[in-house]
Each structure stands twice: as C-alpha cells, then as structure tokens.
N, C-alpha and C positions, 0 to 999 in steps of 0.2 A: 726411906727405911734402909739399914744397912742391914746387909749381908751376915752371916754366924763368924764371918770372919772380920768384921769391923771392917769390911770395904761397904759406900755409901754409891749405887748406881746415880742416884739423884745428886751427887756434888759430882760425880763424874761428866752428868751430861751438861751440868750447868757450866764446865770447863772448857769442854768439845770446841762450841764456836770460837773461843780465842787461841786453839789449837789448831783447828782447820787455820785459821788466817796467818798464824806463823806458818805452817806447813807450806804455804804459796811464797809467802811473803821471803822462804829462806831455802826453795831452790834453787841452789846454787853448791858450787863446788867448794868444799869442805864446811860446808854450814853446820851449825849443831842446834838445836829446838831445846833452848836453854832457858828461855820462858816456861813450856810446855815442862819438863822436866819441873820446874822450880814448882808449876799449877799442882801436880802430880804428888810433891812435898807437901804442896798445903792440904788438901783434900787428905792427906793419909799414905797415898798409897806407896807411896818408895818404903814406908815403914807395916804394910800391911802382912808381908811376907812372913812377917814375927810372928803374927799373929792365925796363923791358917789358910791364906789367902794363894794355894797353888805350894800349900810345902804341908795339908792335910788331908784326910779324903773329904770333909766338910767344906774346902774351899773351892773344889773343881770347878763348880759350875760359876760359883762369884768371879774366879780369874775369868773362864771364859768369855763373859760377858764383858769383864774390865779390860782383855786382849781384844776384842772384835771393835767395842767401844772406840778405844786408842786408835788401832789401827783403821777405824774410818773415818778418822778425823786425820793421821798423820800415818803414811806407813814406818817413815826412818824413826818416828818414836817411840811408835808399838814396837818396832826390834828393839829400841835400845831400852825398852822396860821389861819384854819378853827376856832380856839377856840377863839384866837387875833378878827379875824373878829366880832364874836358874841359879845364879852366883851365890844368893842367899843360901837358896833350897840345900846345895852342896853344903854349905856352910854349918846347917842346923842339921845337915845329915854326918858329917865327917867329923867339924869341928871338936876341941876342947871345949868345957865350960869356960873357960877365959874366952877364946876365939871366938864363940858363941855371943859372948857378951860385949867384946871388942866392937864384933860384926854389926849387931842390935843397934849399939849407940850411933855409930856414923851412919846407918838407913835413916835414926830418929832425927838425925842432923841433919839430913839431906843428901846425903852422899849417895850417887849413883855406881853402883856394881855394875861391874861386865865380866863376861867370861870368855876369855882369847885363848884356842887352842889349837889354830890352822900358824904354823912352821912355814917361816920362810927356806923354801927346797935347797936355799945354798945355803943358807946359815940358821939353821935351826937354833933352838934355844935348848940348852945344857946347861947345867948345875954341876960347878968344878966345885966341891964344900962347901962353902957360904955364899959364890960368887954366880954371876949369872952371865951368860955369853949367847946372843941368836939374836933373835930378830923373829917376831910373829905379825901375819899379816892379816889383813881382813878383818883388822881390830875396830867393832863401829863404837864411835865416842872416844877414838883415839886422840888424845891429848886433851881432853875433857874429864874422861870420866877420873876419880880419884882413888877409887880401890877396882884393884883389877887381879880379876881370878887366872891364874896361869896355868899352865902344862909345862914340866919341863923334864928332860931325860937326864940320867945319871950316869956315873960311868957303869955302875953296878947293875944295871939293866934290869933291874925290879920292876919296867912300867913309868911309865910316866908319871911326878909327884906333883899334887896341887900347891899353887903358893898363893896367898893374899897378900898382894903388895899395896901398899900405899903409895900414889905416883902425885906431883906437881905439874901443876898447869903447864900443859905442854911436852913431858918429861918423856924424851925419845920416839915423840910422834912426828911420821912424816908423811902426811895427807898429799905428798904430789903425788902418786899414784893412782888415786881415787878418782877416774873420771868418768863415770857407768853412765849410762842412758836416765837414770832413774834411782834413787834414794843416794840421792847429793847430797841430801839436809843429814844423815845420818853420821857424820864426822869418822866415814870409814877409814883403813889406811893401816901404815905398819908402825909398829913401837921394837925399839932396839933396845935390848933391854941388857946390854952387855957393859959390864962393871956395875952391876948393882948387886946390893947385897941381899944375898934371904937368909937370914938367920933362923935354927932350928923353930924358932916360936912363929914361922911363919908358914909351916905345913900347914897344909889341911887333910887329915886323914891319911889313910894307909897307901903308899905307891898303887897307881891303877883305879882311886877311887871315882874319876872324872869318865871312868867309861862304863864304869860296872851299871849293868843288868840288871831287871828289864830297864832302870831308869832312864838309860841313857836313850836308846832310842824312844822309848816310849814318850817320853820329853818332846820327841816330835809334833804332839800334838797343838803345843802350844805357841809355835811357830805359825801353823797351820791354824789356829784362829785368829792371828793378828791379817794373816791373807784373806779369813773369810771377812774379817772387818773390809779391809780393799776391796772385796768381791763388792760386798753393800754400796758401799763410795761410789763404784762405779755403776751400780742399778741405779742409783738415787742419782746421778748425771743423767744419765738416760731419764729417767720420769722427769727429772726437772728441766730438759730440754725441752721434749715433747710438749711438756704444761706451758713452757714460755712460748713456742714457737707455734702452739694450735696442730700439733700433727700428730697428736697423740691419738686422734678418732680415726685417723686412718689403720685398715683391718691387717695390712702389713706391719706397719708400727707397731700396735696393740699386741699382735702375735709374737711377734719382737719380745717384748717386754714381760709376756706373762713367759715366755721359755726363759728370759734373764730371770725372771721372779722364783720361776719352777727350780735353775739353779743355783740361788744364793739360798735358797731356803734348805735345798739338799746337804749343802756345804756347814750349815750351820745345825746342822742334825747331827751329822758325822762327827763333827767336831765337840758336840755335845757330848755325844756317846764316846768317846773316845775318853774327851777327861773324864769322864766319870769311871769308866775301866782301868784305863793311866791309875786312875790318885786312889783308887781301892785296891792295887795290887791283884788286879784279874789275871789269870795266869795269861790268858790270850791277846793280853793287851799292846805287847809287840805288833805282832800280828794286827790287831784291829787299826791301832794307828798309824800304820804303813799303806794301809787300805783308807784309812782317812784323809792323811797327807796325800795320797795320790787321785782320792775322790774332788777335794777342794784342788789341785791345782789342774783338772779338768775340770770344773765350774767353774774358775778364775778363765782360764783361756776361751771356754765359751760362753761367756756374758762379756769378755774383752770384744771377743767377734761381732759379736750383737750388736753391745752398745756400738761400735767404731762401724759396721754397716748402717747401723739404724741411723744414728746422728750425721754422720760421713765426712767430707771435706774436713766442715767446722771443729769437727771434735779433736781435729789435728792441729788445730791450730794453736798455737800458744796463750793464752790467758783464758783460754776453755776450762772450765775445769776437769773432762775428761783427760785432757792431754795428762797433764801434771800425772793425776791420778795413776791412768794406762801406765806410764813408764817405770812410775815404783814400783805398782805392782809386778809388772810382767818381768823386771830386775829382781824383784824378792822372791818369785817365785823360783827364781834358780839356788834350789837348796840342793845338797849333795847327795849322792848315790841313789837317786829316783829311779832308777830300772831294777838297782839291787833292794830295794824297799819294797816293789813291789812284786820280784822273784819271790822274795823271802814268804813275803805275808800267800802268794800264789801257793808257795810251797806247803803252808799252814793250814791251808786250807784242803788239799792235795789231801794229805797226811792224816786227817781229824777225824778218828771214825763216828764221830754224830753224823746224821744225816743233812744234806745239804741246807735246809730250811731251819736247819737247829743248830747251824755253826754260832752263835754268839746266845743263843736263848740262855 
C-alpha cells in the first residue's frame, strides 16, 4: 500500500536487503551506494519529493518511515537521501516555475540532489557576478551526486544566495580528506567550485533563503530519523546475536536488550512527533526538534553501550555486523551545535507559560 504521497513502504522493504549488502560490501574510503541510490530510482523515491513526500504536512510521517527504513539498512545512504529530500524541499519552496520544473525532471531521471553549505575556513565560496571562487567541504556524494544545492556569499552582503548547479562526474571533487571512523561509503569530501559559472537563472530564491526559519532547523528532524533507523540496525545486531549464539535467555542479556528495546522505541516516538510538528508549521517546532535530535542521539549512544557490552569482544570485530554498523553511526551522530540545540530548546521551555505537563499538548 502506498503512502498519500506515492511513497510504497512495501517496495521500500523489498529493496532494504540489497541495500544492507552494498552497505558492507562498500566500506571503504571514498565509496558511494550507487546501486542503492539507482534501487531508490526505481521504487520512486528520489522522485517522491514532487509529490508530498517530506516537502507537505501529509508526507511527514511516510518520509519518516522511508528515513529510519534507509538508514537501517545503510547509514551513508540515508544521509545522501536525507540531503536529496532537503535540496528538493528548497527548491519547491524558493524556486521559479521554470526551476521547479527544471528541478522535477532530473529527480524523475534519477538524478540525486545534495545540499552543501559548510565553507572551506580558508577559501570559502563567493560569487564575483556570474563567477564562482571557494571551496565547500563536508560535501557527501561529492563527485557523484549531479545537482548540487550551494551557499555562496556576495560582495553585496545580502546573505548567503542559493545556486543549483549542475556538476560532471567527478567535477572538483577531492575525497582525500575523507578518512572518518565510519560513513566511508557516503562519498564525503570537498568540491572546488572556483571558475564555474552561475548564471542568474540559477538562483534559488531570495539571498538568505537556505537558513530561513523555523525550516531550517526544524529540518533537524529528519537527519535524526535516518540515526533512529541506525539505532534499529543496531538492536536487531544485538537480537540477532543473542538468537545465533543461545545467550539470549540469560537475565543479564535479556535486560540488556529490553533497555536497547525501551530506547529505540523512545527514539522513534520523538522522531515521529517531531515531523509531524516540523511539516504542520507548530509554532514550537524549533523547540521540539532540538529536544528530539538530542533525545535520539542519547538512545543512539545507549543502545551503542549495550549492544557493544552485551555482545563484547565479537562485536568489535570486523565482519561483525555490529562493528560496521557502531562506526557510521556513532560518526553521524556528530551533527553541529548539540549543546546550543539543546540551550535553545532548554530556553523554550524556561520561557512557555503553559504549565509543565502541557508544554507540547
């Protein structure tokens, strides 16, 4: 049955296992889930964003389900879909009717989106007229992906302006940088993007639109379901450890596993409730997804604990599946300004004259 936004959970799951087995099969250092993405084509979804799917209030809870989905079969592909979603979302929010249309046909082609807006500290990316000069780093599905959502500064100091470039295989990507503990397969790295041209027809919306409110951070949510997918990943290690090795009847173990259980199901609550606030424009939704993002990345860290005492040595070992798993996660779980995310959302709470038991009612 599909979803009100033409995503199909059931062609999703029937994809999962050839996803899980690229996702092992391609840890390693600058790898990309070029399969998985193409799966991802076929089933609909690189084009489902057209159509509702995380860019209306009726698709919240389908993405949810399609980010947790993804991401417990592959972490670096849930980011590099998680990121597809957002480049779109911008797109159908800021664009032109043309650019809108532009946008539409290359998701229906396959074309994977990304959104790169982390500034390499020495050479940032500038927009001298039509020309481009910098360098942005942390770019995942660099030299992969083929439209790529950008940030770049003016002289004019209006804000940061979005561009949609269309790039070539390979086109100013340099993945030696890329050596993290964990989400290898995600084709991270930096793109130089100095002498290429953006032509006015290739804004997106008004200087500043890439950060505007609540979306921007509220947007956090969906990052934080692709970890509570990894949260899963790593419960279903743990069970299926225990089920292969017979130690699962032990009352250590068992205990083990329903506190893992108690926190993936937490994570996936949160995460629930979040998009649903996120994508109906709750005015508290700031607020609530900052308290969600930092709910899920304490469940992630203790079900990581769990699983990695409960199983122990083994699970360290390389062709474990825990191992793989542990390292992307606990590498994606470093997203940016987590103390000041959950200042903010402290603050919101602080502040809210409902009484404490009715702050989200």
């Amino acid at each position: 049955m599909s979803s009100p936004c033409g995503f199909s959970p059931a062609l999703l799951r029937e994809v999962l296992p050839a996803i899980d087995r690229e996702a092992a099969a391609t840890d390693q250092d600058g790898a990309y889930p070029a399969a998985g993405v193409a799966a991802l084509h076929r089933i609909g979804l690189l084009a489902a964003p057209l159509h509702g799917l995380g860019t209306a209030p009726e698709g919240a809870d389908g993405l949810a389900l399609a980010l947790r989905l993804i991401g417990r079969a592959s972490l670096p592909l849930g980011r590099l879909y998680e990121g597809h979603v957002n480049a779109l979302r911008l797109i159908l929010r800021h664009g032109t009717r043309d650019q809108i249309a532009l946008g539409a046909a290359d998701a229906r082609d396959g074309h994977l989106f990304a959104i790169w807006n982390t500034d390499d500290a020495r050479a940032p990316v500038r927009l001298d007229g039509e020309v481009l000069s910098g360098r942005k780093v942390l770019c995942s599905g660099a030299g992969f992906v083929r439209r790529a959502l950008i940030t770049a500064e003016e002289e004019r100091g209006a804000g940061p302006v979005l561009l949609l470039l269309p790039l070539r295989p390979g086109e100013g990507a340099d993945l030696s940088g890329w050596q993290p503990l964990g989400m290898r397969a995600s084709a991270s790295g930096a793109v130089d993007f100095t002498g290429m041209p953006a032509p006015p027809q290739r804004r997106i919306g008004a200087p500043g639109a890439y950060a505007r409110q609540p979306d921007f951070t509220a947007g956090g949510w969906r990052f934080a379901a692709v970890q509570c997918g990894g949260i899963e990943a790593v419960l279903e290690a743990l069970r299926s450890h225990h089920r292969r090795t017979g130690r699962g009847s032990n009352p250590h173990q068992a205990a083990r596993l329903g506190q893992a259980a108690i926190a993936a199901e937490g994570a996936r609550l949160w995460v629930q409730a979040a998009a649903r606030r996120a994508e109906s424009g709750a005015p508290d939704a700031v607020a609530y997804t900052n308290l969600a993002r930092t709910a899920v990345e304490r469940a992630a860290l203790d079900v990581l604990e769990l699983a990695q005492r409960s199983i122990g040595l083994a699970g360290f070992m390389r062709g474990h599946p825990l191992e793989r798993i542990a390292r992307d996660l606990s590498t994606y779980l470093r997203q940016p300004a987590p103390d000041a995310a959950l200042t903010e959302a402290g603050s919101h709470v602080l502040d809210t004259a409902a009484e404490a038991g009715d702050l989200w009612a």
